[in-house]
C-alpha positions as CSV (number, residue, x, y, z in Angstrom):
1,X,25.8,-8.2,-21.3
2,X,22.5,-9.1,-20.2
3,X,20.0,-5.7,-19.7
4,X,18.2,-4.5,-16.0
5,X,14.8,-5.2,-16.3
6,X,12.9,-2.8,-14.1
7,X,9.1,-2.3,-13.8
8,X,7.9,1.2,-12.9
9,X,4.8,2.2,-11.4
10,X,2.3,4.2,-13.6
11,X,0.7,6.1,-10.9
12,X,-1.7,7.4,-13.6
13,X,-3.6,4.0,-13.6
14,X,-2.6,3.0,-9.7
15,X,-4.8,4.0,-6.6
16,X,-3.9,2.9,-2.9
17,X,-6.7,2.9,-0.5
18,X,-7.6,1.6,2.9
19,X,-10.4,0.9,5.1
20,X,-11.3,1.5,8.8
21,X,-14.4,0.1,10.5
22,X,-15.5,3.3,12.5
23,X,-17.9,3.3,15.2
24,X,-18.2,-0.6,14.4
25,X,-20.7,-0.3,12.3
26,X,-19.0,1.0,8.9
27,X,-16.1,1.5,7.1
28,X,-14.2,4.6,6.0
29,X,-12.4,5.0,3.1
30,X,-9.5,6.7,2.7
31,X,-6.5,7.0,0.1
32,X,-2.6,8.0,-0.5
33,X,-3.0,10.1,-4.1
34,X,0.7,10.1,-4.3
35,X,3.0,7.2,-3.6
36,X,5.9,5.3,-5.9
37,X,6.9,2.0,-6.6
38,X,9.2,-0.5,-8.3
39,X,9.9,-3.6,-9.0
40,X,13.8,-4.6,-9.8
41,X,13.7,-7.5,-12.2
42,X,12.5,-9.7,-15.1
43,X,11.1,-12.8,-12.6
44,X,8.7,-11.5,-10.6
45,X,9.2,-14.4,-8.4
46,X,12.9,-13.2,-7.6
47,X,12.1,-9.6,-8.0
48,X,12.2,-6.8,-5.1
49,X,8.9,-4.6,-4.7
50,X,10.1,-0.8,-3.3
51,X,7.5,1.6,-2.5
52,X,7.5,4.8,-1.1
53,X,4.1,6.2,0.1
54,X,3.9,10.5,1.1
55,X,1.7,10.3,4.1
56,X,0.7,13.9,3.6
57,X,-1.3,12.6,0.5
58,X,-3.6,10.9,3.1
59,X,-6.9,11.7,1.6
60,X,-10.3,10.9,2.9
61,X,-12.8,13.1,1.4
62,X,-12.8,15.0,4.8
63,X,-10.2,17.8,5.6
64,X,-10.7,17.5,9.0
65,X,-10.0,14.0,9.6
66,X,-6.9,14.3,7.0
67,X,-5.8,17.3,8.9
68,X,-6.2,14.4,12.5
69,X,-4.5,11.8,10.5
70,X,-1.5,13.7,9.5
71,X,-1.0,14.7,13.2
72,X,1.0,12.8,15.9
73,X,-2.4,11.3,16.4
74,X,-1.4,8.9,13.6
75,X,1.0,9.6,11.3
76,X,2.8,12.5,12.2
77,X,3.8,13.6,8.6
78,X,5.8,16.4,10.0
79,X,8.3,13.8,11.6
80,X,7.7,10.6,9.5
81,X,6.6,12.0,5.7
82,X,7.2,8.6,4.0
83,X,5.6,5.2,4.5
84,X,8.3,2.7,2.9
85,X,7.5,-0.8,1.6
86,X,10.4,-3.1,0.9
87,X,9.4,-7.1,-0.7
88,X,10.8,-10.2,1.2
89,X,9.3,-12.7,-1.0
90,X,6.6,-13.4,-4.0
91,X,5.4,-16.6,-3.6
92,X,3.1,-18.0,-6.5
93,X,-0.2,-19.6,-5.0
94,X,-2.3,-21.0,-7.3
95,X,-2.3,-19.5,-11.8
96,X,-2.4,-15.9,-10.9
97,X,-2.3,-15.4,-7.4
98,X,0.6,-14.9,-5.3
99,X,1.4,-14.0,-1.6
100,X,3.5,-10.9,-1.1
101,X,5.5,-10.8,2.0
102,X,7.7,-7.7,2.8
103,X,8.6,-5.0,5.6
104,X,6.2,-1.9,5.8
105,X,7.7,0.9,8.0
106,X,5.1,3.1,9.2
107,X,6.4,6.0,12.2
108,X,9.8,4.5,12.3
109,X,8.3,1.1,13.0
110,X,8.9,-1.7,10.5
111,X,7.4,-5.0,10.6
112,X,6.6,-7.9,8.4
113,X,3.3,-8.0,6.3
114,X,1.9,-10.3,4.1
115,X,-0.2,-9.5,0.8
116,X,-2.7,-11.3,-1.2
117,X,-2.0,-10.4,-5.0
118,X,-4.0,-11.1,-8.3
119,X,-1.6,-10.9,-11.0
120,X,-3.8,-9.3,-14.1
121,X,-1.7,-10.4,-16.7
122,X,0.8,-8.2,-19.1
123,X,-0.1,-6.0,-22.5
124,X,1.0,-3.7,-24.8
125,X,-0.6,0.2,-24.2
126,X,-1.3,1.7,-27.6
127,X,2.2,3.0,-27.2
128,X,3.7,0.3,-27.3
129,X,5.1,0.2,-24.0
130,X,4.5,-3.2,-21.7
131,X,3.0,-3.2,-18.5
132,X,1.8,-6.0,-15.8
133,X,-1.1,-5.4,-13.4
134,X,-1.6,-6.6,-10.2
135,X,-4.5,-6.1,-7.2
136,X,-3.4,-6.6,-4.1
137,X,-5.2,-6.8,-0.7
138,X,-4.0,-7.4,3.2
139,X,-4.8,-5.7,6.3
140,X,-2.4,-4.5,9.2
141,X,-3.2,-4.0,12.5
142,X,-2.6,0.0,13.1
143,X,-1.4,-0.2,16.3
144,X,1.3,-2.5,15.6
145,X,3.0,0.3,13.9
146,X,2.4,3.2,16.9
147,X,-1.0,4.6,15.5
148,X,-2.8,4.3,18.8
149,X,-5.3,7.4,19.3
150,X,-8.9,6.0,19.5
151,X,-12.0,7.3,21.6
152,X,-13.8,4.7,23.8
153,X,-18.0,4.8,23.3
154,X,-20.8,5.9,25.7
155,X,-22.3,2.7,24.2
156,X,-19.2,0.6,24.6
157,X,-16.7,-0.1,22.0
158,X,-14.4,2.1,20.2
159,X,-14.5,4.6,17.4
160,X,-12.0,3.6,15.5
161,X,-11.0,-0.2,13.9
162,X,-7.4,-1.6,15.2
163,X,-7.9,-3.5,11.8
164,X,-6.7,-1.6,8.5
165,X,-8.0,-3.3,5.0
166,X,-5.6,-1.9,2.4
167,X,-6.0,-2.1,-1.2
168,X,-3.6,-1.6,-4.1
169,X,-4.9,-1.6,-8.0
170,X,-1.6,-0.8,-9.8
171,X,-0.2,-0.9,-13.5
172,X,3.6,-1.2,-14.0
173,X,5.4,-0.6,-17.1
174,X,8.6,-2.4,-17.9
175,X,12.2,-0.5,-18.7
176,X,15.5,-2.1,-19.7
177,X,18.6,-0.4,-19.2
């Protein structure tokens, strides 16, 4: 009987953030300080990436614009608390890089993304337990997924980026059952 091989993330060394030009002239940085993922087999090349993100763990440094970006706005957490991301493929690129494709659902919408990941390598902690690390980086158009609100400018322009930079530094340790 051969055993499961499932990697888990270790949110205590994973941080997911995102970018938004604002006012087109600099970004804002946000993250989600509580979100989950797995990845269900030994191959990452075959494997399938779940995550779950809780969109009321929207954090930007700002209470104010959290409190905006939790409304219907954007995300409306009341109605839509999860952001899901399901894996269609890992393609290997070049040694360590690969292209992540999958289906992000964001407000009941779902549509297909693709990634840019490093792949950092594997390594024992000092507890012996083995984990793989990975950076991954994309961006997402925010309207594509029903987050519309913007503000047009005296000046001309708009306050807020269509374009979304996402970011992903995560550690995953491996269990077999």
């Amino acid at each position: 009987m051969s055993n499961k091989t499932t990697w888990n993330l270790d949110p205590t060394h994973s941080e997911l953030t995102f970018k938004v030009k604002h006012l087109m002239i600099s970004n804002v940085k946000g993250e989600f300080t509580k979100f989950s993922a797995t990845i269900d087999g030994a191959d990452f090349e075959t494997a399938k990436l779940s995550a779950t993100i809780d969109a009321a763990s929207i954090f930007t440094n700002n209470n104010d614009r959290d409190g905006h970006l939790k409304s219907a706005d954007f995300f409306e957490v009341e109605n839509y608390p999860e952001l899901k991301f399901e894996s269609t493929s890992f393609k290997k690129v070049d040694d360590d890089e690969y292209k992540l494709t999958g289906d992000l659902t964001i407000k009941g919408t779902t549509k297909s993304i693709e990634l840019d990941v490093d792949f950092g390598g594997f390594m024992k902690d000092p507890y012996g337990n083995e984990k793989a690390g990975f950076s991954i980086a994309g961006k997402i158009n925010r309207k594509d997924f029903g987050l519309n609100w913007n503000a047009a400018l005296e000046a001309g322009g708009v306050m807020v980026s269509e374009e979304v930079k996402i970011a992903a530094e995560v550690q995953f340790v491996k269990t077999e059952a």
